[in-house]
C-alpha positions in Angstrom: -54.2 33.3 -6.0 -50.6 34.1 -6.9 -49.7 35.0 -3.4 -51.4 31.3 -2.6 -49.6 29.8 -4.8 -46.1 31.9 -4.0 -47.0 30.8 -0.1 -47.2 27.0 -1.4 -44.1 27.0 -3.4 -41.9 28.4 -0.6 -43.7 25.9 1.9 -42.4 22.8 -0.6 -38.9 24.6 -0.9 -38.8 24.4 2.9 -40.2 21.1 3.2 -37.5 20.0 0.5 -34.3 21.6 2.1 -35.9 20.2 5.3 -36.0 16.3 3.5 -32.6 17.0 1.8 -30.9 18.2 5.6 -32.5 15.4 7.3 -31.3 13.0 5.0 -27.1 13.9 5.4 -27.7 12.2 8.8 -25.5 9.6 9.2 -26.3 5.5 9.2 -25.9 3.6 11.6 -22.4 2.0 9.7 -21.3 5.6 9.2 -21.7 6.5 12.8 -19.9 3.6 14.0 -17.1 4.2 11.7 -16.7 7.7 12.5 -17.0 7.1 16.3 -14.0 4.4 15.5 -12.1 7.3 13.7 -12.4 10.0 16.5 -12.0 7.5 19.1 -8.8 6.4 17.7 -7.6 10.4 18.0 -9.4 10.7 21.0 -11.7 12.9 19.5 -15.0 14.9 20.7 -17.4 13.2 21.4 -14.9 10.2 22.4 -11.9 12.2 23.9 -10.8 9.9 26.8 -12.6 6.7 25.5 -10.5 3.8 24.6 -10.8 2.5 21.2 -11.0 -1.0 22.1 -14.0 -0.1 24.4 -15.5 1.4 22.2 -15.2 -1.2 19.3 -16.2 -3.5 21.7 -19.9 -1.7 22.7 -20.0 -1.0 18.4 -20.2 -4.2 17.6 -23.3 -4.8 20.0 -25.5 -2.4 17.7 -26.7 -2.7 14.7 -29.6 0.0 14.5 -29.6 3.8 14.9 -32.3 2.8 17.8 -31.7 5.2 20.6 -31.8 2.4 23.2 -29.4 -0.4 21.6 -27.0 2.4 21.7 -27.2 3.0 25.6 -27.0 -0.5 25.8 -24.0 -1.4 23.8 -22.1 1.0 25.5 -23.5 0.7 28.9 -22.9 -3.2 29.2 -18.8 -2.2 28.4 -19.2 0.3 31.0 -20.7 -2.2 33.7 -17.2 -4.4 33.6 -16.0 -0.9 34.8 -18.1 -0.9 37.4 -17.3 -4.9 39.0 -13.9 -3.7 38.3 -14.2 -0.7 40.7 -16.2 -2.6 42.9 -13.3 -5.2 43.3 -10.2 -2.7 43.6 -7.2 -3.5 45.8 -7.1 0.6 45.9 -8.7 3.7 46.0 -7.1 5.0 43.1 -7.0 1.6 41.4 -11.2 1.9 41.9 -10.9 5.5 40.7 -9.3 4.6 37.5 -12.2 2.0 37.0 -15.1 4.5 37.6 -13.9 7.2 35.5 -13.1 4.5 32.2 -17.2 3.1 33.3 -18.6 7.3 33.7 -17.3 7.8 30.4 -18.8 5.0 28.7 -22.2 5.6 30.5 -21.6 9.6 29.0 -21.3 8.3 25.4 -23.9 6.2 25.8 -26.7 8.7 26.8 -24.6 10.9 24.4 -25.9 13.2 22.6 -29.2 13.7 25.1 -30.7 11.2 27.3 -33.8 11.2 24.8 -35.2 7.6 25.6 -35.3 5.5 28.5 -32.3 3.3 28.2 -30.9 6.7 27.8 -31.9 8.2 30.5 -30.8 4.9 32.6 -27.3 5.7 30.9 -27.3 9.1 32.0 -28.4 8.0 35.7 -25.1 5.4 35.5 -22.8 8.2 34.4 -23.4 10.4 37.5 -23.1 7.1 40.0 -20.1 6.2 38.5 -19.0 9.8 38.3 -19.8 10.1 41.9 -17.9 6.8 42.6 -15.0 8.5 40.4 -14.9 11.3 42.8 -14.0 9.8 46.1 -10.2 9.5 45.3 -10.2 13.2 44.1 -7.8 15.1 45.8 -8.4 18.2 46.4 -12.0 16.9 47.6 -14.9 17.1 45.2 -18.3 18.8 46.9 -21.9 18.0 46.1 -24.1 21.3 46.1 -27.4 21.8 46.6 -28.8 25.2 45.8 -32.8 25.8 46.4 -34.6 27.1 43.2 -37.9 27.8 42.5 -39.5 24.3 43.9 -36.3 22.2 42.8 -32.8 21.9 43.4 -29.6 23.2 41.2 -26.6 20.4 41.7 -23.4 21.1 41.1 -19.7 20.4 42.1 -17.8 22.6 43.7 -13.7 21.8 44.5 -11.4 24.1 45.8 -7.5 24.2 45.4 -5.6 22.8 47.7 -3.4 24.1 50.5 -5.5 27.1 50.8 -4.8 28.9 54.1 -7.9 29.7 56.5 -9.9 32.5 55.6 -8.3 32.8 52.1 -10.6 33.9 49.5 -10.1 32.1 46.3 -11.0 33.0 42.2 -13.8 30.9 40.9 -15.0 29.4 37.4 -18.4 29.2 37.0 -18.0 26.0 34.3 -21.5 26.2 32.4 -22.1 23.0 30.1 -23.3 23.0 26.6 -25.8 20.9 24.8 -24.4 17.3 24.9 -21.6 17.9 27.7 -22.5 17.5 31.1 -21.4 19.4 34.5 -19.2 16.0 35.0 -16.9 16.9 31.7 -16.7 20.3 32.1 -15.3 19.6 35.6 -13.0 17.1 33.9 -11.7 20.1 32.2 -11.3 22.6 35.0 -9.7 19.8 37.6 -6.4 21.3 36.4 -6.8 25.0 37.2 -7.1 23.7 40.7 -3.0 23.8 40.8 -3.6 27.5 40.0 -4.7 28.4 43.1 -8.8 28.7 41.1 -11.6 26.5 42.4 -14.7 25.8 39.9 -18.2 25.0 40.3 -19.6 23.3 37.5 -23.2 23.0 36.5 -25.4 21.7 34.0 -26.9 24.4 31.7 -30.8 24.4 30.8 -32.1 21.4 29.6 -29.2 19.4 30.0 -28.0 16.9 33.1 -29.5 17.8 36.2 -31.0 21.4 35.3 -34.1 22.3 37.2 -34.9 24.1 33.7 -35.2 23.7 30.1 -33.8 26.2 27.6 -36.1 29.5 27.2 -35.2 33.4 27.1 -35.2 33.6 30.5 -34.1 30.1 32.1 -30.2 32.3 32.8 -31.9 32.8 36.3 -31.0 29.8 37.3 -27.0 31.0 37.2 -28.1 33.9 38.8 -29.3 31.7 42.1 -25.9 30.1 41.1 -24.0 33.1 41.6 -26.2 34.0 45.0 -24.8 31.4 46.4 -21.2 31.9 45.6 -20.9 34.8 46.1 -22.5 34.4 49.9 -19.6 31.9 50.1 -17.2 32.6 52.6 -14.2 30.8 50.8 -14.7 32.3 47.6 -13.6 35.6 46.4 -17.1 37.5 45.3 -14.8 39.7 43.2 -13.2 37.5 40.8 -15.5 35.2 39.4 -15.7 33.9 35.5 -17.9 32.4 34.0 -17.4 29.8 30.9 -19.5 27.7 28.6 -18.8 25.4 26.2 -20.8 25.8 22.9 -24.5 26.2 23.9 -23.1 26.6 27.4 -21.4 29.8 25.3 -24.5 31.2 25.0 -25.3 31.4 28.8 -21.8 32.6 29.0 -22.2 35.6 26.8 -25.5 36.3 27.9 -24.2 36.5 31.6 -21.6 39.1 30.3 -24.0 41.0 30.0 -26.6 40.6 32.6 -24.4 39.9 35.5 -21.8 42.3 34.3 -21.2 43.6 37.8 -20.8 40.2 39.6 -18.0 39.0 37.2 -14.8 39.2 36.3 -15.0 38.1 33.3 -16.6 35.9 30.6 -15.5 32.9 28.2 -17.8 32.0 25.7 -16.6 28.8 23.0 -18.3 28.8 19.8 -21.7 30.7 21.2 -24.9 31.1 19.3 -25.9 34.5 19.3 -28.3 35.4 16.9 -28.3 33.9 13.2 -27.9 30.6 14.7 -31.7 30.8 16.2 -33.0 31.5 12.9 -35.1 29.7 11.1 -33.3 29.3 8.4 -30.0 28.1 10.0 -32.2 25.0 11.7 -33.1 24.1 8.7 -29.8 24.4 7.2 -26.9 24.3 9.3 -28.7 22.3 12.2 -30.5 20.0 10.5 -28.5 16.6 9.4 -25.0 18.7 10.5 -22.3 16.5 9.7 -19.6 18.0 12.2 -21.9 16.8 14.5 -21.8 12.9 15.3 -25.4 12.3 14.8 -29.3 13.7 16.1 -27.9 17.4 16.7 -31.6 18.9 15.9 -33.4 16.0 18.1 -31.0 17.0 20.9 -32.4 20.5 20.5 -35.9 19.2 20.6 -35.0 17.8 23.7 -33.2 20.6 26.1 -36.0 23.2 24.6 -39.1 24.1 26.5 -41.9 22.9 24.7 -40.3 21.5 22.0 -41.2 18.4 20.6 -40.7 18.8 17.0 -38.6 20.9 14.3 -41.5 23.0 13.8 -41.5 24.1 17.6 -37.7 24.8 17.5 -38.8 27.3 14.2 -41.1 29.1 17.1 -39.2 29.2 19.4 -35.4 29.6 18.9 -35.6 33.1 17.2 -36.6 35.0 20.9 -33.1 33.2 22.3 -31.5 35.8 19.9 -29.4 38.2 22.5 -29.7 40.8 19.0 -33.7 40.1 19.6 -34.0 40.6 23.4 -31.8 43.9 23.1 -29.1 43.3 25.5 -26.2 43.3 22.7 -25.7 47.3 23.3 -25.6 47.2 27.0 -22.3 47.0 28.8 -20.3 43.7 29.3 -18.1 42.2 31.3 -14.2 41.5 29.8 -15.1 38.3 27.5 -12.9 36.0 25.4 -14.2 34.3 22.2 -13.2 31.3 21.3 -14.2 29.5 17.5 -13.2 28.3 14.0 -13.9 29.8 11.1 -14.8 26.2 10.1 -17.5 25.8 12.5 -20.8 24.4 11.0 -22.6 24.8 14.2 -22.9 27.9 14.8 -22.8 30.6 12.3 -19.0 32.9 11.7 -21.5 35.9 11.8 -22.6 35.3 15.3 -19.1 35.7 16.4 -18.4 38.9 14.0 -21.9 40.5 16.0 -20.7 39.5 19.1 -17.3 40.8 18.7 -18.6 44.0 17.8 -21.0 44.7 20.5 -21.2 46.1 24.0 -18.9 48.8 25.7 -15.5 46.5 26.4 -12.9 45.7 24.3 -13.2 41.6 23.9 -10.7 39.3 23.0 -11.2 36.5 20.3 -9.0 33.5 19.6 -10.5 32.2 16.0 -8.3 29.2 14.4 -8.5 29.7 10.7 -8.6 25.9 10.2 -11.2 25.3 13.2 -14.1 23.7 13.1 -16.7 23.7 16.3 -15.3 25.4 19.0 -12.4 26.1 17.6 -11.1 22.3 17.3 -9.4 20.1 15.0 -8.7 16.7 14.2 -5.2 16.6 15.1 -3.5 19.6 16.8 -6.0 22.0 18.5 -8.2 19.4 20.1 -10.5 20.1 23.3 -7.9 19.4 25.3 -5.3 21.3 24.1 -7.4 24.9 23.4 -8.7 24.9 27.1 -5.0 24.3 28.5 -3.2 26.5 26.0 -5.7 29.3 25.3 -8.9 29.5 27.9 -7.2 28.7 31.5 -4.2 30.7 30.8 -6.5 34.0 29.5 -8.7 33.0 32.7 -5.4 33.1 35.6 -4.0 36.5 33.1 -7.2 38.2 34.2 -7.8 36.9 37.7 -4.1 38.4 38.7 -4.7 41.5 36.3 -7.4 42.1 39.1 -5.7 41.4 42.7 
């Protein structure tokens, strides 16, 4: 009877830290006045966005409802498109698709999790795709076979590269609520480095022929088949890099295609305490740091998952510390985070740091929250061009 009773009591405890987490998510007032706030500092997720846009698609919603939101911002983003459609130039009709993709992005953001969603997330790769004509170096569409499906993801090459040259490559791995299309935002200015990329949506996210499970790395392994078979790029000096959840496929890589790369960046990456139960519950649940719906974005990139109580069952077995692989050997990583980050535990970090056969490098800004960012300062922007591409071309010419 006591055991009963000590089973109920920690089932209400849970079910009350569960109610009090779920309630710190923001309203819909409080989302639209903090998207107005980051916007305004060109902030993630609305680096790039202009305010006025964006108080412009705000004031069309009124409700957290999932497709108002694609619609508010989507209907902004169509005047983007006529714009485009109507340009005296290519780069005039460029500038108009890329303001019109990143409208479509935030409005499918965080996870194209309903169907005016999911049409949002459909506009965002036309109009990336329109985006990309102008692109200079040239932007390709890949196509890699996989189990039944197809893996998509852009590939560019710098330019002025002599025939037969073999050049470095990133392999850009997305996170949770990025997309293939912003990490190879980010990476279009390594491309003056002499470094092509190929960027790709991780599990569960974008175009993915997968959804997130402890094995669903295979598909960057058919990723790295194929460039590697590529006769422009140089087999030997390939790095892999993932933003946040992308981080995780990053680190895990490290290790499991250790002799096929390089090297290895991982930003914040979950590694172990993050899958626990306990951090869903509270660190994941109602996060703050986070705009809004971080645990229904989980719900939504994990196999099987279609509630909180799924993600309990099944995130513990993404732990790397769970499927043994944190003592085997690694490839030379950097570590990028702040000790402010709310998303994914400091400790996953310390345990990565700590593990595998390689000394690893770590940039950790004290007064970093997510990735290592801040509001002013050390944005997105600023930590991949000042800290990641510049470790990234150190140890690409460490290695000719």
């Amino acid at each position: 009877m006591r055991k009963l009773i000590r089973c109920l009591s920690l089932a209400l405890l849970l079910i009350h830290t569960a109610a009090q987490a779920q309630l710190t998510e923001r309203t819909i007032e409080e989302i639209k006045t903090e998207s107005m706030a980051r916007a305004q500092r060109g902030a993630y997720p609305l680096g790039g966005l202009d305010p006025k846009d964006v108080g412009q698609a705000l004031s069309l919603i009124q409700t957290r409802d999932r497709d108002e939101w694609a619609n508010g911002f989507s209907q902004v983003a169509q005047s983007y498109m006529a714009q485009g459609s109507k340009a005296a130039s290519p780069q005039e009709a460029a500038a108009a698709y890329k303001k019109a993709w990143r409208l479509y992005y935030f409005a499918q953001w965080p996870v194209p999790n309903s169907p005016g969603k999911q049409v949002a997330y459909d506009n965002a790769v036309k109009a990336y795709l329109k985006y990309s004509e102008a692109m200079n170096p040239p932007m390709e569409v890949i196509n890699i076979p996989f189990e039944g499906k197809t893996i998509t993801g852009y590939l560019r090459f710098p330019a002025n590269t002599s025939a037969g040259q073999k050049v470095p490559m990133i392999l850009a791995i997305s996170g949770l609520d990025s997309r293939k299309e912003t990490v190879a935002d980010s990476y279009e200015q390594i491309l003056s480095q002499g470094v092509g990329f190929f960027a790709v949506d991780s599990p569960g996210t974008g175009q993915a022929p997968v959804k997130v499970s402890a094995t669903a790395e295979r598909m960057f392994t058919k990723v790295l088949d194929y460039l590697v078979a590529h006769p422009r790029v140089d087999a030997k000096r390939i790095v892999a890099s993932g933003v946040s959840f992308g981080g995780y496929w990053a680190s895990k890589l490290a290790i499991t295609e250790k002799d096929r790369l390089l090297g290895s960046v991982a930003q914040s990456p979950p590694v172990d305490e993050f899958f626990s139960e306990k951090f869903l519950r509270e660190g994941t649940l109602g996060n703050r740091e986070y705009l809004f719906d971080l645990a229904p974005a989980f719900i939504n990139v994990f196999e099987g998952a279609n509630s909180i109580e799924d993600l309990a069952r099944l995130m513990p077995a993404m732990s790397l510390k769970a499927q043994n692989l944190l003592a085997k050997p690694t490839t030379p990583m950097l570590v990028v985070t702040g000790v402010k980050d709310t998303q994914v535990p400091i400790s996953d970090i310390e345990l990565l740091m700590r593990s595998g056969d390689v000394p690893k490098e770590a940039w950790i800004n004290p007064l970093g929250g997510h990735l290592g960012r801040e509001a002013k300062g050390w944005t997105d922007p600023v930590i991949f061009s000042k800290v990641i591409i510049p470790w990234e071309l150190r140890l690409i010419a460490q290695s000719r």
